[in-house]
C-alpha positions in Angstrom: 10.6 26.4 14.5 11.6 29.8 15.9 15.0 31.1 16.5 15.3 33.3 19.3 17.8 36.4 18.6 19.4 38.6 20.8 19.9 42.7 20.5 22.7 42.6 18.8 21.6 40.3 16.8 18.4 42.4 16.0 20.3 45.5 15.2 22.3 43.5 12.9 19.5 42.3 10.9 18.2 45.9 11.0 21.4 47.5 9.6 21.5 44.6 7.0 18.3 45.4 5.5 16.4 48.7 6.6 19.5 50.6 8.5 18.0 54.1 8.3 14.7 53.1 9.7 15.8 53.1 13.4 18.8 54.5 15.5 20.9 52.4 17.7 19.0 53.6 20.4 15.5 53.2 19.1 16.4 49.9 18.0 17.3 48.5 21.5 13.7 50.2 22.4 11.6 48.4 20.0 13.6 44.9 20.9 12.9 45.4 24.4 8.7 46.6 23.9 8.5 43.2 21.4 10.0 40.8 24.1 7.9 42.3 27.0 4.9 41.8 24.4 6.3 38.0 23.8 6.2 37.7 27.4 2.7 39.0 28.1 1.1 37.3 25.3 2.7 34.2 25.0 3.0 34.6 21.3 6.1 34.0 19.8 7.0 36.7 16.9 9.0 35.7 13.8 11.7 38.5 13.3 10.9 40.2 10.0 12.6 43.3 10.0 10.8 44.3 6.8 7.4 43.7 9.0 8.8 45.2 11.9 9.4 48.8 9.5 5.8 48.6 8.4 4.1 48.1 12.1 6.9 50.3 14.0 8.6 53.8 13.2 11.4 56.4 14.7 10.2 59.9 13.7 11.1 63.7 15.1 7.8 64.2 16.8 7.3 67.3 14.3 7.3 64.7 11.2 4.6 63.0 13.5 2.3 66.2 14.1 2.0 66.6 10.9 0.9 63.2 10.0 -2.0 63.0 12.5 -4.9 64.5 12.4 -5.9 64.9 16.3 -2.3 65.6 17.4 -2.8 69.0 18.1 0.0 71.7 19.1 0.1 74.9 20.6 2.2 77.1 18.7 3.4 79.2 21.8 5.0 75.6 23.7 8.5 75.2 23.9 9.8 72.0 21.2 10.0 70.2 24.7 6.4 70.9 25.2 5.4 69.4 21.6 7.3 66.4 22.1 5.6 65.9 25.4 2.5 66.3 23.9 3.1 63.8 20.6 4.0 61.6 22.9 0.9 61.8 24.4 -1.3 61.7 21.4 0.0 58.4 21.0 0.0 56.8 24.4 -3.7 58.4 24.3 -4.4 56.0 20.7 -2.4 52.9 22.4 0.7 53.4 20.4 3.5 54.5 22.1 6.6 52.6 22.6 8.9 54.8 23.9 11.5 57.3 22.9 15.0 58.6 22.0 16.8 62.0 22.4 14.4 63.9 20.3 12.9 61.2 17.9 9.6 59.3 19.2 9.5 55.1 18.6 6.0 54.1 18.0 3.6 51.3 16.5 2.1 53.3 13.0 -1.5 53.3 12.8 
């Protein structure tokens, strides 16, 4: 038996047990990317939020550079640049999910 939540419920459960792991924002991005992968796949998820922080972060896309081997930076770009292209080292490896002002919400790997 599953109980379907909605984002404010979500958020709550977040703020309950991991509250620093996500911003408001990045929360309501991560709901949305796990319903739409519900939908596609059929497969209902259990919330965990403790699961959810292990599969799932919100970093600055700095934090993320240097945590990557592969993700690659030119050190003349502008910090708009280097976002754009963290953001792309991760779509390129299939984990993207999206992101906030400044901060990048993707599944860790």
């Amino acid at each position: 038996m599953k109980e379907t939540i909605n984002l404010h419920q979500f958020r709550e459960g977040f703020r309950q047990v991991r509250p620093n792991n996500f911003s408001y924002e990045g929360l309501q991005i991560l709901f949305e990317y796990l319903e739409q992968f519900e939908d596609d796949t059929g497969d209902e998820l259990e919330f965990d939020v403790i699961a959810f922080c292990c599969d799932f972060a919100e970093d600055d896309w700095q934090s993320i550079a240097a945590n990557y081997q592969g993700c690659s930076l030119d050190d003349d770009a502008s910090d708009d640049d280097k976002m754009e292209a963290v953001a792309d080292f991760l779509s390129d490896e299939g984990v993207y999910i999206g992101q906030t002002e400044g901060r990048i919400i993707y599944r860790q790997f």
